[in-house]
C-alpha positions in Angstrom: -29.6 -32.7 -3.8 -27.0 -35.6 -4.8 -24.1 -33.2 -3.0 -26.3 -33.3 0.3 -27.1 -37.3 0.4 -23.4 -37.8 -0.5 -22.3 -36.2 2.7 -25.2 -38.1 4.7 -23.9 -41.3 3.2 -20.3 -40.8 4.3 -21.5 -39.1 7.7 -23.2 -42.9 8.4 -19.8 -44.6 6.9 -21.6 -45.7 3.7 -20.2 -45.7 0.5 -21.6 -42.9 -1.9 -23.2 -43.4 -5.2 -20.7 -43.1 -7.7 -23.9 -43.2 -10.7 -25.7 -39.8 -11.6 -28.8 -39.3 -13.6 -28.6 -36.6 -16.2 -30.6 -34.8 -14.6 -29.5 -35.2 -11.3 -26.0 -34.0 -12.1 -27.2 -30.7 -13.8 -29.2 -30.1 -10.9 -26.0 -30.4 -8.6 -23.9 -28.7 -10.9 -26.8 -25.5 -10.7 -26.9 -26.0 -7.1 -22.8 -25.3 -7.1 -22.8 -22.5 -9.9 -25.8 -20.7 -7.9 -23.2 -21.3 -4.5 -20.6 -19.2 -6.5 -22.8 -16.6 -7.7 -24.8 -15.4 -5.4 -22.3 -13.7 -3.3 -20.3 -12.6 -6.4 -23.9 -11.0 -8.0 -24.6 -8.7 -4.6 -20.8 -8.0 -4.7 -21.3 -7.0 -8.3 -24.4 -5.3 -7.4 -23.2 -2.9 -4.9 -19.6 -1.9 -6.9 -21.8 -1.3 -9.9 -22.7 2.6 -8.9 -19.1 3.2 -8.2 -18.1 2.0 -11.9 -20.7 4.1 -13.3 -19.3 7.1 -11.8 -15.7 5.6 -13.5 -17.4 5.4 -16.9 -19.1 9.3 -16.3 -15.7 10.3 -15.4 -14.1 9.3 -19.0 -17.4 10.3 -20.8 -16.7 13.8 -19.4 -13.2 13.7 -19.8 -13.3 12.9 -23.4 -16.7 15.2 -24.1 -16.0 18.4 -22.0 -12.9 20.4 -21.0 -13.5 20.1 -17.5 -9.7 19.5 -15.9 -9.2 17.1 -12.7 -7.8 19.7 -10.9 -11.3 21.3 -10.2 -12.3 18.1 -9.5 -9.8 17.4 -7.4 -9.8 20.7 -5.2 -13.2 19.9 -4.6 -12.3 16.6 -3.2 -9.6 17.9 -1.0 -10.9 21.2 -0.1 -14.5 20.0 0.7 -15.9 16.3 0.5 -13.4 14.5 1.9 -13.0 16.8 5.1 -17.0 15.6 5.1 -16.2 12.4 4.6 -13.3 12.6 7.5 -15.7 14.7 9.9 -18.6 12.4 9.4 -15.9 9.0 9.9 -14.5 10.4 13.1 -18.1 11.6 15.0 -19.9 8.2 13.9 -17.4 5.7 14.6 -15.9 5.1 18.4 -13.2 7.8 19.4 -10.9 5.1 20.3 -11.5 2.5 17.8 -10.8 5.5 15.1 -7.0 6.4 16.3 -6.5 3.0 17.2 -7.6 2.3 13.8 -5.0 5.8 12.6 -2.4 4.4 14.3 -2.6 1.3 12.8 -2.8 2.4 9.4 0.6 5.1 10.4 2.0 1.8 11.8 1.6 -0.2 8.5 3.1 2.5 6.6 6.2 2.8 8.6 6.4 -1.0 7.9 5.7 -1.1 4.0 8.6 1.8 4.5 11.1 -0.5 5.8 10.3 -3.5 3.1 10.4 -1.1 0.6 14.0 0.2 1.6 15.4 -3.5 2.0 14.4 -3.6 -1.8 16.1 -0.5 -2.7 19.2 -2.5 -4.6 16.7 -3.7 -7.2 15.9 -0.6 -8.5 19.0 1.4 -7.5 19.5 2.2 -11.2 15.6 4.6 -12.1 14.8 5.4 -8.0 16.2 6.9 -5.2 16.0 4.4 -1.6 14.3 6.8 0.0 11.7 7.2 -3.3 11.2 3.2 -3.4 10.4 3.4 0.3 7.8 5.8 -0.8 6.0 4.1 -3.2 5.5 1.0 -1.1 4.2 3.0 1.9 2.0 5.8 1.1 -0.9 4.3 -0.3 -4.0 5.8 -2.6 -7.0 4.6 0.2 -8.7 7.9 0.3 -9.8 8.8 -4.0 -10.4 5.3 -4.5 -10.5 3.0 -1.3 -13.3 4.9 0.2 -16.0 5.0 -2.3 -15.4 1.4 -3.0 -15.3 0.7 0.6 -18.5 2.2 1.0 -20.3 0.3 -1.7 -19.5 -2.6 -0.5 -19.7 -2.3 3.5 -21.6 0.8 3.7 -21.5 4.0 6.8 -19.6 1.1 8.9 -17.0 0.5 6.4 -16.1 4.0 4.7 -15.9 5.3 8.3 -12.8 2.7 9.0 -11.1 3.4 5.8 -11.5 7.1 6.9 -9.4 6.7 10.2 -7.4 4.2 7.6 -6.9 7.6 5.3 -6.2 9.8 8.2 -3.1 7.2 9.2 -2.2 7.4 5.9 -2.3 11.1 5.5 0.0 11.9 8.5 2.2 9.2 7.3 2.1 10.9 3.7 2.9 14.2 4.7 5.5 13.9 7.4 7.7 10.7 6.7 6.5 9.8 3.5 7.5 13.8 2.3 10.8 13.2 3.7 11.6 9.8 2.1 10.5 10.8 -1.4 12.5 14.2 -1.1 15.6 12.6 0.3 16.1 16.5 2.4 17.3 16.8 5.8 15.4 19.4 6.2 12.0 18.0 4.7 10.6 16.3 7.9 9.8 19.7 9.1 8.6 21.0 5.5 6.4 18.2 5.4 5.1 19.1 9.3 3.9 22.6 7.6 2.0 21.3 4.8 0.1 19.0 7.5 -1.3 22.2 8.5 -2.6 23.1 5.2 -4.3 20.0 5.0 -8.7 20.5 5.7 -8.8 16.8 6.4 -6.7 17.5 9.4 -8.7 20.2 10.8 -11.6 18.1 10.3 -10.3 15.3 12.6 -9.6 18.1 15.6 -12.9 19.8 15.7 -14.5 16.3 15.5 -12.7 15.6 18.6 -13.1 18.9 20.0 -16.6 18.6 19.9 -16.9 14.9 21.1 -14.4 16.4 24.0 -15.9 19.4 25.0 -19.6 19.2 24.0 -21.6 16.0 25.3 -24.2 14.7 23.1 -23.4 17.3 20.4 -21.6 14.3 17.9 -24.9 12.5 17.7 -26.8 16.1 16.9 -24.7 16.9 14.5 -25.1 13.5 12.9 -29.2 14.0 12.9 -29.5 17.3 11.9 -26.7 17.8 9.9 -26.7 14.5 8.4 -28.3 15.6 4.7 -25.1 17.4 4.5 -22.5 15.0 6.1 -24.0 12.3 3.4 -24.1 14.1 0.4 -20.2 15.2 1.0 -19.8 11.0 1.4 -21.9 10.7 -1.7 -19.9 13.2 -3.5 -16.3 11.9 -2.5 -17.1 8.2 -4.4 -18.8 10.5 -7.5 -16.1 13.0 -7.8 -13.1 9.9 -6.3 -14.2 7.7 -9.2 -14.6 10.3 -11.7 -10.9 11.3 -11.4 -10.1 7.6 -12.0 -12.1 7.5 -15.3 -10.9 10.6 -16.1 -7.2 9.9 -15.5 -7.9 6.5 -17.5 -9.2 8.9 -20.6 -5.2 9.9 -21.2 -4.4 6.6 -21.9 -3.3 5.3 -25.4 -5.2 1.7 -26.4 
């Protein structure tokens, strides 16, 4: 290839050719589009499932009178305390609130730059509201099952201790920033408790904790289970999307 013997001639101080066949430049020109491609076609490959389930989601939308709200109950109630349950026995106990605490740390900071930007939208939001917004971010509907398509088990079990972090950010700060109430710090404590995800984490931990070996039996025999729930949180996650994007006016 002409790139390949242009390095070799520099590499021994020579001067390069600076004349190209025809054909010798479309083959180096294929040789550099086929560089650029292949990682973007597997990337394109493995996202591909999780746009499908986008497309369902606006198909059914637009063709049924199924509401989100099942759909989301079902997320929240069920597959993504699978998802988070699964996440926090596979990965490494510390790695996974190392990795929580990084994500509740990053939050806490997007808090802070959002509130130094309050001034420039002091007129349609609250400072406490803007603070919010930049903090408490969407990784658990849509950053896992597109995290998983791409990176697999490994991946969608990080963005679950990632979610987790997020969640106890959401719900105790976050609640208090975007309600702007003195008293909402501890309102937003109670709702923690209503949260499945939550309990999900402790008896995760309880059992790692208490019961040796049982993690990795859980994993085997229940793991028919603890993968459909994963499989189900990127179907029903990406639906919603679609579905959401069905209200919008083109």
């Amino acid at each position: 290839m002409f790139i390949k013997t242009q390095i070799t001639y520099l590499a021994n101080g020579e001067r390069p050719y600076s004349f190209l066949s025809g054909r010798a430049l479309y083959n180096d020109y294929l040789f550099v589009f086929s560089l650029i491609m292949f990682p973007l076609s597997i990337l394109i490959s493995k996202l591909v499932p999780a746009y499908v389930y986008v497309l369902a989601g606006y198909v059914v939308k637009r063709q049924t009178p199924l509401r989100e709200k099942l759909i989301a109950n079902c997320l929240f109630y069920v597959f993504i305390p699978i998802t988070v349950l699964k996440g926090a026995l596979s990965s490494d106990a510390g790695h996974f609130f190392i990795l929580t605490g990084l994500a509740l740390a990053t939050s806490c900071s997007l808090a802070v730059a959002g509130y130094a930007l309050r001034r420039q939208f002091a007129d349609r939001l609250a400072p406490g509201m803007v603070s919010c917004l930049f903090s408490y971010l969407n990784i658990g509907w849509f950053g896992i099952p597109i995290v998983q398509a791409v990176y697999g088990a490994e991946g969608a079990a990080i963005m679950t201790a990632f979610y987790v972090g997020g969640m106890l950010f959401g719900n105790t700060i976050g609640y208090s920033l975007a309600t702007a109430d003195g008293r909402s710090w501890w309102s937003g404590l109670s709702k923690l408790t209503k949260i499945p995800s939550i309990y999900a984490v402790v008896i995760a931990a309880g059992i790692r904790l208490c019961i040796p070996g049982a993690d990795q039996w859980l994993l085997k025999e229940g793991g028919f289970v603890l993968s459909a729930g994963t499989l189900m949180t990127s179907i029903c996650g990406m639906g919603l999307v679609g579905m959401s994007i069905a209200h919008t006016q083109l």
